[in-house]
N, C-alpha and C positions, 0 to 999 in steps of 0.2 A: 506436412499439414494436409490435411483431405479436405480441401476447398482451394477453390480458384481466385481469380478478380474478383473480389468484393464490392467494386464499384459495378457488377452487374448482377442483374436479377439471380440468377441461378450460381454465382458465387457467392453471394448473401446468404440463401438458402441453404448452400454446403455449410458455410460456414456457422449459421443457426441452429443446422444438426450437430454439426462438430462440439459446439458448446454447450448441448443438452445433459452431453455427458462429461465434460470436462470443464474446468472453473477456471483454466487458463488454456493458451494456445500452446506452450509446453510447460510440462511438469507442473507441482503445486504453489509455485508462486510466481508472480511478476515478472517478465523475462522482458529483454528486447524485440522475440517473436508480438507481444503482446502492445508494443510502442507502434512496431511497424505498421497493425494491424488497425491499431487504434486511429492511426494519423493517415491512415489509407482510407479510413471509411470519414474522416473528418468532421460527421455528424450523428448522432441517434438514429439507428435503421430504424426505416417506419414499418408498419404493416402489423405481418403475424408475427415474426421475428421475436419474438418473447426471449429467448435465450439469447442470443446478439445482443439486444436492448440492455437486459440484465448485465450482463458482462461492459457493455460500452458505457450505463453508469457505474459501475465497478472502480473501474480503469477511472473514471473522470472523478473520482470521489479523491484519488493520488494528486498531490500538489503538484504542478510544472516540476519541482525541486528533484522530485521524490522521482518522475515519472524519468528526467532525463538523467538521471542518476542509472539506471535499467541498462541504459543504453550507452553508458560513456558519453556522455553527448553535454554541449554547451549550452547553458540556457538561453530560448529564445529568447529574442529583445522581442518590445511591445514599442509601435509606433510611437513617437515622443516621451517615453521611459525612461529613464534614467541605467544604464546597464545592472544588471544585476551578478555580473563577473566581474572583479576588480581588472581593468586594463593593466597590461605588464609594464611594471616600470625602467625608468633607463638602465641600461647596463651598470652605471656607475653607482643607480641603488637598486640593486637586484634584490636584495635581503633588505627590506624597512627594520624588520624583528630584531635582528639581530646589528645594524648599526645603531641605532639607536641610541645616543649613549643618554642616559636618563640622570646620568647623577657626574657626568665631566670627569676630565682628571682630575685623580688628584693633585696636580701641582698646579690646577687652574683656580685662578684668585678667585673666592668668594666675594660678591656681589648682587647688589639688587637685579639688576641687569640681567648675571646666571641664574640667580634664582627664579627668574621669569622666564626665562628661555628654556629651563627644566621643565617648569610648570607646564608650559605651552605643550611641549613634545610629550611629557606623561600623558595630560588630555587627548591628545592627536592619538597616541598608541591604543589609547583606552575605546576611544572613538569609533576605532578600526576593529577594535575586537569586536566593539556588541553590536556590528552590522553582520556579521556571520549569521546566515538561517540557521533556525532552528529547526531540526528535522522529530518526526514524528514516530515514537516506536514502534510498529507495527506488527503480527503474527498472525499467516496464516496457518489456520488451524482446520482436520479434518475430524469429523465426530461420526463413532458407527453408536447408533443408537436403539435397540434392541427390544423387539416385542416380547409379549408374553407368548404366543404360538398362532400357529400358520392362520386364524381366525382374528386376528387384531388385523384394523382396518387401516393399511399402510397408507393408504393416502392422506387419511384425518389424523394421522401419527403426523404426516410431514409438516399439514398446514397445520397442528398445534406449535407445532416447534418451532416456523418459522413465525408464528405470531408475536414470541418472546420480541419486545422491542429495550435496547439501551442505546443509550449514547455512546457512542465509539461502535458499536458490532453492526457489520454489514453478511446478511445471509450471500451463499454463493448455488453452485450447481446441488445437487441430489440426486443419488441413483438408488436402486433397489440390488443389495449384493446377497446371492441365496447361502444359507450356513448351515442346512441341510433339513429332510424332514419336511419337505413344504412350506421352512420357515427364511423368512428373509428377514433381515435386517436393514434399518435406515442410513447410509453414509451421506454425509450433508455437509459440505464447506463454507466455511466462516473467515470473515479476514477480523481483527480485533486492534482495537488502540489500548498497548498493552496496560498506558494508566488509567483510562477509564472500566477496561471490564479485567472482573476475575473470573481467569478458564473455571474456579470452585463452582461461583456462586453461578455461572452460566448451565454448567451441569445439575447443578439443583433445580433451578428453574424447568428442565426439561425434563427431569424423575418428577417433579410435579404433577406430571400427567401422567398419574397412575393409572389410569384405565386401560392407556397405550403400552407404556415405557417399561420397558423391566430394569433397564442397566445401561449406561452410559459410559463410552469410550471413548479414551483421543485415540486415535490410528494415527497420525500426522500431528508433529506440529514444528512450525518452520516460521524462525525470525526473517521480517523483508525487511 
């Protein structure tokens, strides 16, 4: 990584640059490079930091779940919370799942008595299932977005695109990459909640702006 301390002026700074051109700290999606960094700055950089800021909400837009999941890592407890990792049980019930017996022997006497004590342990099992998070699908996605020629005003190309707002799509970094002829094209990352937006209708929305847009590309696109 091409920055320093974070927790100082001028690793901040590196670090600001560093994300002007990149939408993660390694590669195109979430990494543990990106937890480290995250829990190192422990707050929203202040100042001119524009690209830090962008990326530190980013990153915080990820659930606790989602975020220590990156990293192998255990979820943190919150002061007087309740854990949110099932403590390990005794050796002699390692597997809950699997002893469980839900329906007895068969050579055990039917009764009011078993059939409550089935009832009870089905509910317990069922109890235990629908405590499991639910995780959130997520893709980040990379879009090269394409002028008409070397006189389309790439900047007003970028802030139309990133105007597009939905629920679920978070914009990421943006560079200008040259495809020859004096012509550039827009590359622009996106992270998406895959049930909320379609990559379709997101690519229509941005051939919208016909005065810009000639053609729309995925370059990348990678399940987190």
């Amino acid at each position: 990584m091409a920055f320093g301390d974070v927790k100082t002026p001028k690793g901040l700074q590196e670090l600001n640059n560093f994300l002007a051109e990149h939408s993660y700290i390694e590669g195109y999606v979430p990494s543990k490079a990106d937890l480290s960094v995250f829990e190192a700055l422990g707050k929203a950089p202040a100042g001119d930091n524009v690209h830090a800021q962008r990326w530190y909400r980013h990153i915080a837009s990820f659930s606790v779940q989602e975020r220590a999941a990156w990293g192998g890592q255990a979820l943190p407890q919150v002061a007087g919370s309740k854990p949110t990792v099932a403590e390990p049980a005794p050796a002699s019930a390692a597997n809950d799942d699997d002893d469980v017996d839900l329906f007895g022997s068969e050579d055990e006497e039917e009764s009011a008595e078993a059939a409550k004590l089935k009832e009870e342990r089905l509910a317990a099992y069922n109890a235990k299932k629908s405590k499991k998070p639910v995780l959130i699908a997520k893709s980040s996605i990379i879009l090269d977005v394409k002028p008409w020629d070397d006189e389309t005003d790439m900047e007003q190309m970028e802030t139309s695109v990133r105007s597009i707002e939905m629920d679920g799509l978070l914009w990421g970094a943006a560079k200008l990459v040259p495809v020859g002829y004096g012509i550039n094209k827009l590359q622009i990352c996106c992270v998406i909640e895959d049930d909320k937006v379609s990559v379709d209708e997101l690519q229509e929305k941005i051939q919208d702006f016909e005065d810009f847009v000639q053609s729309v590309d995925i370059a990348a696109f990678n399940k987190i």
